[in-house]
C-alpha positions as CSV (number, residue, x, y, z in Angstrom):
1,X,150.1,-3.4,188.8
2,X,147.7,-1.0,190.7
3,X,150.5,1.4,191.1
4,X,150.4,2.5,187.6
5,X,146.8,2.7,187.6
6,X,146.0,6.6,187.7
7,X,144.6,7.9,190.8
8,X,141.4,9.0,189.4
9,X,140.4,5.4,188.9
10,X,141.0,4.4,192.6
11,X,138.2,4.5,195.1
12,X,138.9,3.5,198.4
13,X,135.6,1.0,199.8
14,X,135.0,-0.6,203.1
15,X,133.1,-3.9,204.1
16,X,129.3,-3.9,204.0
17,X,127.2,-6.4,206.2
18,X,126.1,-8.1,203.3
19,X,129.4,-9.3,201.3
20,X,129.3,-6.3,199.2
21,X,131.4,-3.4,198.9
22,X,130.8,0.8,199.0
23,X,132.9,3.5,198.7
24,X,134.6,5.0,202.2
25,X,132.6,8.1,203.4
26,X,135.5,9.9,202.5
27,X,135.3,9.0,199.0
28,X,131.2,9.7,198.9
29,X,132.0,13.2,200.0
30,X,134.8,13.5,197.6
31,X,132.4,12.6,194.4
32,X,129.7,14.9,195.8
33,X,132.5,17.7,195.9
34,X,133.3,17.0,192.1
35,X,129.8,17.0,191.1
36,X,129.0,19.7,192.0
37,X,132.2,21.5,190.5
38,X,131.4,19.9,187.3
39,X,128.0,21.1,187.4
40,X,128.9,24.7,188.7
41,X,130.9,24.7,185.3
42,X,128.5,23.9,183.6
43,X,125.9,26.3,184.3
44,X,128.6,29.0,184.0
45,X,128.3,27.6,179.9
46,X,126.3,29.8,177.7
47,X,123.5,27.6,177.3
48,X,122.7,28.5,173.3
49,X,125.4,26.8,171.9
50,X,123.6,23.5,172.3
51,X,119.7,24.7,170.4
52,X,122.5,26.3,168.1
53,X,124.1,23.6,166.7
54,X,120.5,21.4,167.3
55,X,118.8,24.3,164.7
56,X,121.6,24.4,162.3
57,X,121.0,20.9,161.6
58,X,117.7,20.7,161.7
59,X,118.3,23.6,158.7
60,X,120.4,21.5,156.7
61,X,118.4,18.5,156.5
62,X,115.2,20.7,156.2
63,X,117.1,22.2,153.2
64,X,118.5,19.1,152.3
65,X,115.0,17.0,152.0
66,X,113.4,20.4,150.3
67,X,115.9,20.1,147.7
68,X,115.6,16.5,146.7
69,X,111.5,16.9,147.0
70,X,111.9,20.6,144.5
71,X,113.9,18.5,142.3
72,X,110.5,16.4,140.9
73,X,108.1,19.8,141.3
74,X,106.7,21.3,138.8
75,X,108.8,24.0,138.5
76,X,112.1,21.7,137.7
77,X,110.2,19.8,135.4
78,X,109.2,22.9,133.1
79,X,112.7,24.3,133.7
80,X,113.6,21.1,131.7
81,X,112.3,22.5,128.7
82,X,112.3,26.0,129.2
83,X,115.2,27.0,131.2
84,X,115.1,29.5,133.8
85,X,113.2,31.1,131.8
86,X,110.4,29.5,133.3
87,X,110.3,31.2,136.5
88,X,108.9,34.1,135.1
89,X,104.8,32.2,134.6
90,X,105.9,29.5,138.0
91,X,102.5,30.6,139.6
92,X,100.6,29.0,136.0
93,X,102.3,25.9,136.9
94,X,99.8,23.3,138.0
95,X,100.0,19.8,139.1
96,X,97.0,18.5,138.8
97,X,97.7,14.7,140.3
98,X,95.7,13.6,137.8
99,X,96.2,9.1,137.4
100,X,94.8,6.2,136.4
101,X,96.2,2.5,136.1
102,X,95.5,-0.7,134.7
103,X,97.5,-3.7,132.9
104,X,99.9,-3.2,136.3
105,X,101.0,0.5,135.1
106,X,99.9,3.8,136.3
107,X,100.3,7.0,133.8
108,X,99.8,10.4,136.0
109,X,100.1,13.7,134.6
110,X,103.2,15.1,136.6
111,X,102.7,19.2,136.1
112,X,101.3,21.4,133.3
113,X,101.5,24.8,132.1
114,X,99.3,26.8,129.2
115,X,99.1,30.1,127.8
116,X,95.6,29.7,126.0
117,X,97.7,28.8,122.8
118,X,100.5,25.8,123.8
119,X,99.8,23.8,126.1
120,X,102.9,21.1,128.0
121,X,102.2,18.8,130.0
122,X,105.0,16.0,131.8
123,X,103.7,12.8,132.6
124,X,104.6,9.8,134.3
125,X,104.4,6.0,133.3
126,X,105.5,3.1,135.5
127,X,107.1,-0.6,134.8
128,X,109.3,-0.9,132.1
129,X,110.2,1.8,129.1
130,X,107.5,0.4,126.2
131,X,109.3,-0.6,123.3
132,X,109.1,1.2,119.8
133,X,105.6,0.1,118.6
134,X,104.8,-0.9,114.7
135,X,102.8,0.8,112.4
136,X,99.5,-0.7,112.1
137,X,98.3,-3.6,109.6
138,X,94.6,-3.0,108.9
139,X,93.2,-1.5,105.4
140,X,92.9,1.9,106.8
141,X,95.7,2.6,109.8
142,X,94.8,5.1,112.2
143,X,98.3,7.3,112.3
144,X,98.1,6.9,116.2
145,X,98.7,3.3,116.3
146,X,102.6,3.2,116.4
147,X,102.2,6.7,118.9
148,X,103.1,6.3,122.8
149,X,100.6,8.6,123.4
150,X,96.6,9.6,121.5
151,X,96.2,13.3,122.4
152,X,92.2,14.5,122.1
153,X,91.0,17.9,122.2
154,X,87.4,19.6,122.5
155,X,88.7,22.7,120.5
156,X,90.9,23.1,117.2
157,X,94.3,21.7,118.4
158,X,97.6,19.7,117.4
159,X,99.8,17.6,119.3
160,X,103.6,17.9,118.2
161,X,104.5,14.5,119.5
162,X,106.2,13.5,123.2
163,X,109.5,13.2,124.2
164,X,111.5,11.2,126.7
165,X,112.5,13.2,129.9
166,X,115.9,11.0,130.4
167,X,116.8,13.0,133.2
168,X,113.5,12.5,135.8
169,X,113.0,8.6,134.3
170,X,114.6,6.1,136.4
171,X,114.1,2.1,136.4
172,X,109.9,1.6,136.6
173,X,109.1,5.0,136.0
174,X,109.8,7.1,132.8
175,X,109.3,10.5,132.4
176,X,108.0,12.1,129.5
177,X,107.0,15.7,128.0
178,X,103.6,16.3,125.7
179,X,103.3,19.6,124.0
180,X,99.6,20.8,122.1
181,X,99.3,24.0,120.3
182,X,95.8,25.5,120.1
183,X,94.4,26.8,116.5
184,X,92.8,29.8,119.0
185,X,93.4,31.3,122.0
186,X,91.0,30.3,125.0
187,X,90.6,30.5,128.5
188,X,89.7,27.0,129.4
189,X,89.7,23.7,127.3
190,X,89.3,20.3,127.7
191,X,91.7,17.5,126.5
192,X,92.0,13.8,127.0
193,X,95.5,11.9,127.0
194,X,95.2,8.2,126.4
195,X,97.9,5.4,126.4
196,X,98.5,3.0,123.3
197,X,95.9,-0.1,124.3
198,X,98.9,-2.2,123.2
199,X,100.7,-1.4,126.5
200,X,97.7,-0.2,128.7
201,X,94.4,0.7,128.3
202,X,94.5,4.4,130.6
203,X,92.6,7.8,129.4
204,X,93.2,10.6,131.9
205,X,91.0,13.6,131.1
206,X,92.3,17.0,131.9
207,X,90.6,20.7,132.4
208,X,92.4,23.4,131.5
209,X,92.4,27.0,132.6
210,X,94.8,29.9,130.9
211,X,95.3,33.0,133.2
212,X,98.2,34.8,130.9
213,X,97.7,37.6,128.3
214,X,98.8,37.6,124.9
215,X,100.1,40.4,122.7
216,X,98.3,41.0,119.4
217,X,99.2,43.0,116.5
218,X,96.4,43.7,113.7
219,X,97.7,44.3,110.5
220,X,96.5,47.2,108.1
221,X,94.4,45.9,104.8
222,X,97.1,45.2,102.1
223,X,100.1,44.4,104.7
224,X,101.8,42.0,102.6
225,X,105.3,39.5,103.3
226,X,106.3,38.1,100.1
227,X,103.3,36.8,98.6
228,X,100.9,36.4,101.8
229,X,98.6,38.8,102.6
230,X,98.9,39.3,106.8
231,X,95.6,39.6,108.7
232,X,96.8,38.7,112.6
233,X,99.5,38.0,115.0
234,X,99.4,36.6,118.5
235,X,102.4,36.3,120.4
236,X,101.6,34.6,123.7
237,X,104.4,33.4,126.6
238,X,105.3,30.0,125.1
239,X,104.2,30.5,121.1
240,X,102.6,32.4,118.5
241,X,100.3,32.6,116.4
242,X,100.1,34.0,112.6
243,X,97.0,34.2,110.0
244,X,97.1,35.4,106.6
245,X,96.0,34.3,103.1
246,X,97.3,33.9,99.2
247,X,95.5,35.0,96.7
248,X,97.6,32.5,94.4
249,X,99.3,29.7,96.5
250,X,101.8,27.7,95.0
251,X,104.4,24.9,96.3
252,X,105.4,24.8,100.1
253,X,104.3,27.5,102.4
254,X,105.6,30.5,102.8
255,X,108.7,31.5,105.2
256,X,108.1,34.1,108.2
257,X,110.6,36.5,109.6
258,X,109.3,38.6,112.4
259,X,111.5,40.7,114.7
260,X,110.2,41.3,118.3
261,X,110.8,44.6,120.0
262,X,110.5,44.9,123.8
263,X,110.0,48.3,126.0
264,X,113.8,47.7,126.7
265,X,114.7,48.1,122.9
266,X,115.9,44.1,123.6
267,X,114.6,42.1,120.2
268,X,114.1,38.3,119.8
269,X,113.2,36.9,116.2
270,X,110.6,34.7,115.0
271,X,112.0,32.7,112.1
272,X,110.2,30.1,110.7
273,X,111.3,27.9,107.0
274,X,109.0,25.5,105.7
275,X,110.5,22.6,103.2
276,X,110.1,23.6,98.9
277,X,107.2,22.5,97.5
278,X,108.8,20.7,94.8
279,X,106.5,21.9,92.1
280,X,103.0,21.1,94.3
281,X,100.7,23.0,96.3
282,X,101.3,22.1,100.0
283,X,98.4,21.8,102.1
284,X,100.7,22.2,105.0
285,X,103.7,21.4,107.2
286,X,106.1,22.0,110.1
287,X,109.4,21.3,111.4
288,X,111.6,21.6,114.6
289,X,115.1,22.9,115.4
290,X,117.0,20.5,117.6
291,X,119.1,22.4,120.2
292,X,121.1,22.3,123.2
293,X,121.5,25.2,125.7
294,X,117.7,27.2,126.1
295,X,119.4,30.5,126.4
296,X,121.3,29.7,122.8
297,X,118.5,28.7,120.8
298,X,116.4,30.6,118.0
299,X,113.3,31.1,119.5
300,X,111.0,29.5,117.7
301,X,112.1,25.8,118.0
302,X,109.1,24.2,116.8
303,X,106.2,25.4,113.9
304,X,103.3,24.4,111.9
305,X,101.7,25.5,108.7
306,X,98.2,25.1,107.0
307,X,96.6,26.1,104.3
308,X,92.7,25.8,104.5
309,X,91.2,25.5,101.1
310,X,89.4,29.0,101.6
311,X,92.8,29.9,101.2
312,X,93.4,30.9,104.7
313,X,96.7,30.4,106.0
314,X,97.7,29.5,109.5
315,X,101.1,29.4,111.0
316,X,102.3,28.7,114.8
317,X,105.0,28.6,116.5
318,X,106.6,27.3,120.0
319,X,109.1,28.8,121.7
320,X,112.3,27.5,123.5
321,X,111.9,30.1,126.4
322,X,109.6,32.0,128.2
323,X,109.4,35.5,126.8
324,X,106.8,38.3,128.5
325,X,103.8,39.5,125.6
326,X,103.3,42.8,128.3
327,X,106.3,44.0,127.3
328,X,106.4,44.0,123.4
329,X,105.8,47.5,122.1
330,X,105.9,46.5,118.0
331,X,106.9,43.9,115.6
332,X,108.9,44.4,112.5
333,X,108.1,42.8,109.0
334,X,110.3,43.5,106.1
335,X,111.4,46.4,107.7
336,X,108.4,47.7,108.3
337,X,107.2,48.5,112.1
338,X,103.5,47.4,113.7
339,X,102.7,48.3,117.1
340,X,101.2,46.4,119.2
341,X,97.2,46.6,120.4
């Protein structure tokens, strides 16, 4: 049997006082010889290969965590709603890590982003997705009873509701976006979010600050669309803003059309279609436009009306991407051109 075993297996050994056995002094030399071969070749290696390889790995799973940590930023949460489009205001992106808890659940406010006119915020709530909550049963119901979510301002402001964020929820944590328009623009406001007591009793309050311009377009005495006599527009990143009166208002309010004109002669449209009146003065109103791809949307995706009974007339708008107020050079409005201030 030893005969087949390969020579480089067989060391040759001699007695030792002790019962043990060594390798012949032959053999010690023999090793030493191949030793130091082996380590001859291997300084004759280029040595960088090895931190090579060491730093290319270290890239990929530095790139690798980075991506799975950017994929709950702020950043990815916006692009959510707005696309890439979003990259353009990233820097007004703030995540304010803003939480509070009780009743076992924690609400956090994830990231925000304003404009001094719409505001959206993404928050968090853990444990387990509330159910659809009923409309209240007292004499007087409060409108906010069956809402998720009570929205409070210390300016003129209107929530348009929340929606689920199905893909950053996951089991015990579930994600959701809040959007508020402001009735004017400002540079810092206060609002409070609080929780439905029926599935825990949380209020976070919030500062915020608004660091982007706006484009506004004064319109001449007597600029008139249809019926409405047009005072001001304010187009800001992520909405707009449109005042005007009637002098005779009658059933629902009025529709807009406004085509936007930017210093690369590229135009986006503003169109906005309120419900018929029906044969009654409507005090106001709004609407959405449920879409898919951000890119293939109309731009206003979301809008409110009022009429104030001074006869003032108030109409926003959201938008479904990011657009840039520094580069509109004029509006158009049945035709008719307005530059901007």
């Amino acid at each position: 049997m030893a005969s087949r075993i390969p020579d480089e297996f067989i060391a040759l050994v001699e007695p030792s006082g002790d019962n043990s056995i060594q390798p012949s002094p032959e053999r010690i030399k023999q090793l030493a010889l191949q030793k130091r071969s082996n380590y001859l070749r291997k300084e004759e290696r280029p040595m960088k290969k090895t931190p090579i390889k060491i730093l290319l790995v270290a890239a990929i799973v530095a790139a690798l965590s980075f991506s799975a940590f950017a994929a709950f930023g702020g950043i990815d949460y916006m692009r959510s709603l707005f696309g890439d489009s979003i990259d353009s205001i990233q820097g007004q992106i703030v995540t304010p890590l803003v939480k509070g808890s009780a009743d076992s659940r924690e609400l956090a406010v994830e990231a925000l982003v304003t404009d001094g006119y719409v505001t959206n915020l993404i928050v968090s709530l853990t444990g387990d997705e509330p159910a659809a909550l009923p409309p209240s049963t007292t004499e007087s119901p409060d409108p906010y009873d069956s809402q998720l979510f009570l929205v409070t301002y210390d300016s003129p402001m209107r929530s348009y509701g929340w929606t689920k964020l199905d893909e950053f929820s996951k089991p015990g944590k579930i994600c959701y976006a809040i959007d508020v328009i402001s009735e004017r623009r400002f540079e810092k406001a206060n609002i409070g979010i609080a929780l439905n007591k029926d599935v825990a009793d949380i209020t976070l309050a919030l500062d915020l600050e608004n660091n982007l311009g706006n484009a506004v377009v004064d319109f001449p005495a007597g600029t008139k669309f249809g019926q409405t006599q047009l005072m001001s527009l304010q187009i800001s990143p992520m909405g707009f803003m449109l005042t005007g009166s009637e002098d005779d208002p009658q059933g629902g309010l009025p529709p807009t059309s406004i085509q936007v004109v930017f210093d690369n002669k590229k135009t986006e449209t503003m169109d906005v279609q309120f419900a018929d009146g029906e044969d009654r003065l409507v005090g106001g109103g709004g609407g959405a436009i449920m879409t898919g791809r951000w890119e293939k949307a109309p731009l206003v995706t979301k809008f409110h009306g009022v009429r104030n009974p001074d006869g003032e007339l108030v109409i926003t708008g959201q938008f479904s991407r990011i657009i840039n107020p520094a580069e509109i050079v004029k509006v158009v409005i049945d035709g008719v051109e307005y530059p901007v201030n």
